[in-house]
C-alpha positions in Angstrom: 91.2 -7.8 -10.6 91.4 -3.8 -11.7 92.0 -2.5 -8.2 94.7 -5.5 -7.2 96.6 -4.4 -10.6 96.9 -1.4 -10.2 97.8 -1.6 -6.8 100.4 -4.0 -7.7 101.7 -1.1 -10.4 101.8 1.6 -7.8 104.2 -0.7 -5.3 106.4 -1.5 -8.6 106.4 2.0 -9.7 107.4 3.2 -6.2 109.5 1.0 -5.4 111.8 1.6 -8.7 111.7 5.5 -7.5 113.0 4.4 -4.3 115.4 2.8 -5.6 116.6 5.8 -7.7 116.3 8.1 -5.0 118.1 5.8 -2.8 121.0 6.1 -4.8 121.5 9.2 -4.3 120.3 9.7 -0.4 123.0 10.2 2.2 122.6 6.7 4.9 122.1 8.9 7.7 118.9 10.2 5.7 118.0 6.6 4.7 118.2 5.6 8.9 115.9 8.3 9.8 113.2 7.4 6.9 114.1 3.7 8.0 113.0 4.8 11.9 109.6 6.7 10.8 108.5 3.9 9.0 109.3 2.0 11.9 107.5 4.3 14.1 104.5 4.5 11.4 104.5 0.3 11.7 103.8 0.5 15.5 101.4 3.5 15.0 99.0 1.6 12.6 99.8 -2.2 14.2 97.8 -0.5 17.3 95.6 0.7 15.5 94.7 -2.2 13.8 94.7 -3.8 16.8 92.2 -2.0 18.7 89.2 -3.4 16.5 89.4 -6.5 18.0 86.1 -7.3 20.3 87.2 -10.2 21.5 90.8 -10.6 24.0 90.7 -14.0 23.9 90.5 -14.7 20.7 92.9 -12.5 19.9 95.6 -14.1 22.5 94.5 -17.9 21.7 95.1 -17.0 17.9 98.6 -15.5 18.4 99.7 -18.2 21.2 98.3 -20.9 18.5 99.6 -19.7 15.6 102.5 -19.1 16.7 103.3 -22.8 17.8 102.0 -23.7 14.6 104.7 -21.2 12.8 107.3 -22.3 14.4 106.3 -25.9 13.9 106.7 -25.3 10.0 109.7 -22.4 10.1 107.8 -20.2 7.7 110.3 -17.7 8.5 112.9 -20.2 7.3 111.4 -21.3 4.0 110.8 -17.3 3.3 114.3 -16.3 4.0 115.0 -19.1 1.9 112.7 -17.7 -0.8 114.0 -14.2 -0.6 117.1 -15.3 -0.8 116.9 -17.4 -4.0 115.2 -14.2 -5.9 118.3 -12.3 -4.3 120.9 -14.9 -6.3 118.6 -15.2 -9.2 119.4 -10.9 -9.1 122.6 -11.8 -8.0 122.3 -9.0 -5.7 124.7 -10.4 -3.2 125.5 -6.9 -1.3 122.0 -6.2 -0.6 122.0 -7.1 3.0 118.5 -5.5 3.0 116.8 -7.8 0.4 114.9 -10.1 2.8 113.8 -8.0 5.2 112.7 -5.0 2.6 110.8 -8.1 0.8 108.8 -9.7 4.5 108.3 -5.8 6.0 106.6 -4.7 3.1 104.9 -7.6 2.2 103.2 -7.4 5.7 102.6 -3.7 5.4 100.9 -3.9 1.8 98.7 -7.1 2.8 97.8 -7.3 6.4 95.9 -4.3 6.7 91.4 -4.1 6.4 91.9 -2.4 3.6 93.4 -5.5 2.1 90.6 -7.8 3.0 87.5 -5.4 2.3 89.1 -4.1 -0.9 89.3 -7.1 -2.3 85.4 -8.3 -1.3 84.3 -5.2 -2.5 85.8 -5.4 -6.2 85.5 -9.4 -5.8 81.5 -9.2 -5.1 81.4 -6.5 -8.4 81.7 -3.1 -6.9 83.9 -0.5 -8.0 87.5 -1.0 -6.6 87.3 2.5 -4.8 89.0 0.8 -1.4 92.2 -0.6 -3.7 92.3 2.7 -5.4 93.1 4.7 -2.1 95.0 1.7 -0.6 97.3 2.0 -4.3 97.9 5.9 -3.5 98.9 4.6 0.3 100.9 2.1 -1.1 102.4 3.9 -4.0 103.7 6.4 -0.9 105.0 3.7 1.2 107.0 1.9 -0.8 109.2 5.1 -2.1 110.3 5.3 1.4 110.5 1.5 1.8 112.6 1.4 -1.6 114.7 4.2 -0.6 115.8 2.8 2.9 116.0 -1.6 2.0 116.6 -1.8 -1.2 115.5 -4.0 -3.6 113.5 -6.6 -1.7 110.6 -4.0 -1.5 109.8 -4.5 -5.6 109.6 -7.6 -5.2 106.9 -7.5 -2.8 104.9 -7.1 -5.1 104.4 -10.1 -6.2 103.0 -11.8 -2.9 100.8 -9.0 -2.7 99.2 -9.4 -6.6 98.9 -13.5 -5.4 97.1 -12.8 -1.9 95.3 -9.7 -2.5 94.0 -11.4 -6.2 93.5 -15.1 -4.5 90.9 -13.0 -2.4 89.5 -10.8 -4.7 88.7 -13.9 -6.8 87.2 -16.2 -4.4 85.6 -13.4 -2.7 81.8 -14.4 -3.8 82.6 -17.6 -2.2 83.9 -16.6 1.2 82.0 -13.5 1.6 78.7 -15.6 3.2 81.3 -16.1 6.0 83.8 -13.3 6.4 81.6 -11.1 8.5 82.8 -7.7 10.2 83.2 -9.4 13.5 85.5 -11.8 11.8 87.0 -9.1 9.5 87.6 -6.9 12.9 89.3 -10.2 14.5 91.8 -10.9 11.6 92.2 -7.3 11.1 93.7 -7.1 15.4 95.8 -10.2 14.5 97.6 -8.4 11.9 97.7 -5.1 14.0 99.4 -7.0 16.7 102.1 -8.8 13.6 102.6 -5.1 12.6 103.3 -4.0 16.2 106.0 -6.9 16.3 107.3 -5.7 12.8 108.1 -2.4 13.9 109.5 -3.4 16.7 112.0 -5.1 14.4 111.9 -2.3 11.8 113.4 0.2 14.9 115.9 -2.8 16.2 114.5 -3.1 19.5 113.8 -7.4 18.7 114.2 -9.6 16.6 110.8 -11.2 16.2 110.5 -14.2 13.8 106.8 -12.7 12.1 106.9 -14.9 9.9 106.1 -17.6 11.8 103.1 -15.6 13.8 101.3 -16.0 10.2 98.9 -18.9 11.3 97.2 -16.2 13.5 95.4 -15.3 11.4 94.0 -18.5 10.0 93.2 -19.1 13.4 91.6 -15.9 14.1 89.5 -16.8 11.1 88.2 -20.0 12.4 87.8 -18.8 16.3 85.9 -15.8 15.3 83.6 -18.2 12.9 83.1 -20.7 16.0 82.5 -17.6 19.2 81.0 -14.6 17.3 
């Protein structure tokens, strides 16, 4: 669990120097920053989404998860989340908190590095993928910080659960989690990260959220066709 803590550390200790500096960043500074992370988002959502080797899988996984989203609201019971820790901070002016909390929650955990990072520590190996993905992270979350607010520490706390829950039953899944499989879930998240910086530069409104199931199904369709 080395690598995952300290790469929980580097978003909290980013994130608090956001903060700071946010404080004392002119807004039309904080836009612009808030537009290249956007345009950063759909940069690496395509890329991501290029290692799929299998279109169809990739489709019936976001058509199917999403149905199955939207049949649960995720995006409902996370707002709901987000804003109970924004009460509990009674951080009411924050208009920011929810979105800073889902966008960099999907930034920090739906990438490969993610996912091989935490095999590779969870199988014994020295955390060397969750050391460079904590210097990436570190990075991305002052600029996160500095342009939503708040919402972006707090991330961290769904990324030390997910990124740890793998890490820890790594020895157990990694008989099954292949690099065809690994390449499929990685495209599903490319394509969420795609939708988030879509959202990130205000062109939709995409409930993302929701498109989580994806990748569970990407998962299982991958396991059944490759």
């Amino acid at each position: 669990m080395l690598g995952t803590i300290i790469n929980t550390a580097a978003v909290i200790a980013g994130s608090i120097a956001g903060l700071i500096i946010r404080s004392r960043m002119p807004k039309r500074i904080t836009d612009r920053v808030f537009q290249a992370i956007g345009l950063f988002t759909l940069f690496l959502g395509i890329h991501m989404a290029s290692k799929t080797d299998n279109f169809l899988i990739l489709v019936f996984s976001m058509v199917t998860g999403t149905i199955l989203g939207e049949w649960m609201d995720i995006d409902k019971a996370f707002l709901k989340f987000s804003n109970w820790l924004k009460g509990k901070l009674k951080s009411h002016g924050t208009s920011t908190f929810s979105e800073g909390f889902v966008t960099s929650f999907l930034l920090f955990c739906m990438g490969s590095m993610t996912i091989l990072g935490a095999f590779e520590e969870g199988l014994g190996d020295e955390p060397n993928l969750l050391m460079a993905k904590s210097v990436l992270d570190g990075f991305s979350s002052i600029a996160l910080a500095a342009s939503l607010g708040i919402g972006v520490l707090f991330s961290a706390i769904p990324l030390l659960i997910y990124q740890g829950g793998l890490t820890l039953f790594a020895a157990s899944l990694a008989d099954y989690l292949t690099d065809p499989i690994i390449n499929e879930l990685t495209a599903v998240g490319g394509l969420l990260l795609l939708g988030l910086g879509l959202n990130i530069l205000n062109i939709t409104k995409l409930k993302i959220m929701n498109m989580i199931p994806a990748l569970v199904i990407a998962v299982v369709l991958a396991l059944i066709f490759t």
